[in-house]
N, C-alpha and C positions, 0 to 999 in steps of 0.2 A: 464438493458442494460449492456452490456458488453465491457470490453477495445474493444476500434480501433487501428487500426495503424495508425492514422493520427498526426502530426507533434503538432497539440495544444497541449500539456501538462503542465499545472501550476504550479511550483513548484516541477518539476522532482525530481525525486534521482533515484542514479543507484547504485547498489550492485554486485562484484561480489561473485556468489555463489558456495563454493566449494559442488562438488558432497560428502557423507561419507559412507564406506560401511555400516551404519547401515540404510543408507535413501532407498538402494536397497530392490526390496521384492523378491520375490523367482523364481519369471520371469526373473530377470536379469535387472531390469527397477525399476526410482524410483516411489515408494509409493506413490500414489496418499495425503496421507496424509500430505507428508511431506511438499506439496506446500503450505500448509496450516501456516507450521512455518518457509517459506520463504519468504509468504507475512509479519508475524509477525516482521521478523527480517526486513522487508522492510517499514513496519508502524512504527517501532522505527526506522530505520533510516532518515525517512521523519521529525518525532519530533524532534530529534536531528538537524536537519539542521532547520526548525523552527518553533518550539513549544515544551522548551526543556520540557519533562516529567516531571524532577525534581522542574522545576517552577512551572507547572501544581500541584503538589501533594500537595507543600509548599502552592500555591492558595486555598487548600481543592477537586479538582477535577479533575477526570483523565478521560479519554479515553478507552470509550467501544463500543465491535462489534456489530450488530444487526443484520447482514445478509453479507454472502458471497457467490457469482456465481463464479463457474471456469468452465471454455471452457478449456478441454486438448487438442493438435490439434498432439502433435508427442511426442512419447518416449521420457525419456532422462535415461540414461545408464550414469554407473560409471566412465568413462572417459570423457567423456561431457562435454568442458566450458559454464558454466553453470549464463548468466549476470541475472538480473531482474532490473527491472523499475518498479516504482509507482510514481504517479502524483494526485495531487489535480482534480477530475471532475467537485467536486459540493461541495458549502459551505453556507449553509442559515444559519438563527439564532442560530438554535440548534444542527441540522442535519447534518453532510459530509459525500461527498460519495469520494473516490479512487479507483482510475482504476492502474492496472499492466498488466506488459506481463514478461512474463517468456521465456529469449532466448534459444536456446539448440545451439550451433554451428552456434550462429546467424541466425537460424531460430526459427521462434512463435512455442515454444511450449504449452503456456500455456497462456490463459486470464483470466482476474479475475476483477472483482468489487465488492467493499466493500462499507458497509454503517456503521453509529455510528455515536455515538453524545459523547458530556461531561456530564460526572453528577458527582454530588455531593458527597464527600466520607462521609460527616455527615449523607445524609439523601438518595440517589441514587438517585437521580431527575436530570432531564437534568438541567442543566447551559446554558448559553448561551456561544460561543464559541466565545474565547480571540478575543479580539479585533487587538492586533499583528499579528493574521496568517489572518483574513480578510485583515488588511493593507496590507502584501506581495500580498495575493490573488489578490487583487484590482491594486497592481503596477502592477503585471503581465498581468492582462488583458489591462491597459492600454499602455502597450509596446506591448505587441505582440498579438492587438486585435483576436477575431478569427476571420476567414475567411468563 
């Protein structure tokens, strides 16, 4: 399932992202790749606000991808201001999923949802995911239930 635009979002963050001429490809448009390490820079900014990484590693476990979907829906060109959003979707035991959207001029250019879990750096095995970013998880749905 891929990001919506609907207003439920968990635990937002927003980025803005500068366009660089190396992210353009030869069309004059950016690199369908590079959304790829603008969700990244958007999934550590999401840790950083709460699930610091560094705590995570100090724990023994970190944070990996398993699957990513991108919807392109418009260009974005070199001059472009260029925001991105990710937000918590889903959070079970082991498993979360993140949804983003990528603005170009404050239009959707780009949807995405992302899955991954924690595992272990002793052994690579899922962990179960910190009990801190359920707590937020869980304050959030009960302030701002969905509708």
């Amino acid at each position: 399932m891929l990001a919506t635009n609907n207003l439920y979002r968990p635990l937002e963050v927003e980025l803005v992202i500068p366009v660089r001429t190396y992210d353009i490809d030869f069309a004059g448009i950016v690199s369908n790749i590079v959304y790829i390490r603008w969700l990244e820079d958007l999934r550590l900014k999401f840790l950083d606000e709460h699930l610091q990484l560094d705590k995570q590693i100090e724990q023994g476990c970190v944070p990996v991808l398993a699957a990513t979907e991108i919807q392109y829906k418009r260009p974005i060109k070199l001059v472009d201001k260029v925001i991105g959003r990710l937000w918590a979707s889903g959070l079970g035991r082991l498993k979360w999923t993140v949804e983003a959207e990528i603005l170009s001029n404050n239009e959707v250019a780009a949807l995405a949802t992302q899955k991954g879990a924690f595992v272990s750096l002793e052994n690579g095995r899922p962990v179960p995911i910190a009990a801190e970013l359920h707590n937020k998880y869980a304050e959030y749905q009960l302030k701002f239930p969905k509708s």
